[in-house]
C-alpha positions as CSV (number, residue, x, y, z in Angstrom):
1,X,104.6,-14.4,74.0
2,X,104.9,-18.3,72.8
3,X,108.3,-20.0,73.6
4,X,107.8,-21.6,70.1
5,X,104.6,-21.8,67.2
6,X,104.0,-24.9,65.4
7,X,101.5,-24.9,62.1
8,X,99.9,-27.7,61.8
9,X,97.4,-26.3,59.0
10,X,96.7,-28.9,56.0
11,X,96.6,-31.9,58.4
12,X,93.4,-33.7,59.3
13,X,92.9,-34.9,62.8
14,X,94.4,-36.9,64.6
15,X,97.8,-35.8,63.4
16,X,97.4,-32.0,65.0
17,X,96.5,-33.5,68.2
18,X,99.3,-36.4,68.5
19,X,102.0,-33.4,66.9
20,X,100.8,-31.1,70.1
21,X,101.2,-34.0,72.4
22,X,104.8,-34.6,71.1
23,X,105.5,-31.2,71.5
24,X,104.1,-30.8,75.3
25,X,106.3,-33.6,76.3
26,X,109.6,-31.1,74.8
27,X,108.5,-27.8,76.7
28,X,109.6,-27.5,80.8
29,X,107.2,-26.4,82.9
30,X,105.5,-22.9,82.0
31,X,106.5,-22.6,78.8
32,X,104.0,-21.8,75.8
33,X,103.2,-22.6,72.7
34,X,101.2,-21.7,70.1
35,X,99.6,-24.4,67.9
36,X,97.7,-23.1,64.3
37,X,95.7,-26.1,62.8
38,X,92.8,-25.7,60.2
39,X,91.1,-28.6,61.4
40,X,87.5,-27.8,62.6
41,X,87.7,-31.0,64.5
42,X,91.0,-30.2,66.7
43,X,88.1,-27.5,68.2
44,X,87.4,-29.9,70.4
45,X,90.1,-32.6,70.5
46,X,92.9,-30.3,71.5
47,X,91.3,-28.8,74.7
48,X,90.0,-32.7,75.3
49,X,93.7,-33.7,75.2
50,X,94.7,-30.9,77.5
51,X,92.1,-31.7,80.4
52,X,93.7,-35.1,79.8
53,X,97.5,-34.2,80.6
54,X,96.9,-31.3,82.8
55,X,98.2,-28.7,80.7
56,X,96.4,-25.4,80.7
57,X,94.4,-24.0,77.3
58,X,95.5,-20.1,78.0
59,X,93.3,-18.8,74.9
60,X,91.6,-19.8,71.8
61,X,91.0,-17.7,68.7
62,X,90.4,-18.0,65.2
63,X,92.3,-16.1,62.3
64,X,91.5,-16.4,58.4
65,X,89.9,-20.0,58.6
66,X,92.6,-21.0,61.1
67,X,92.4,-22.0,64.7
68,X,95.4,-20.5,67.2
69,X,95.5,-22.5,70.3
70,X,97.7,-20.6,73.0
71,X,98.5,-23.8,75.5
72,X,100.8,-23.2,78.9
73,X,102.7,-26.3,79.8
74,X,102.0,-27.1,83.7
């Protein structure tokens, strides 16, 4: 269960991806949270970001059009 959802649907990137940084830097360690975008490009930006800061990508899925990233703060 996510510690808090954002929805980031109807922004273009790279607003998802500096939006989820922001929000990583807020969460203590081993909390998650779940990030919606409809960005195709975020696909592959978000988990790029998360190999950057060390957080861990706990499961990606896609619902109506929409991508749900699942991210664990480490």
């Amino acid at each position: 269960m996510a510690n808090k959802t954002v929805d980031y649907t109807g922004l273009k990137c790279p607003l998802p991806v500096l939006k989820t940084k922001k929000e990583l830097k807020n969460l203590a360690s081993g909390q998650i949270i779940e990030v919606i975008v409809d960005d195709v490009g975020a696909k592959k930006d978000i988990p790029a970001l998360l190999t950057k800061i060390g957080d861990e990508l706990v499961e990606l899925r896609e619902d109506n059009g929409n991508l749900i990233f699942v991210i664990k703060k480490a």
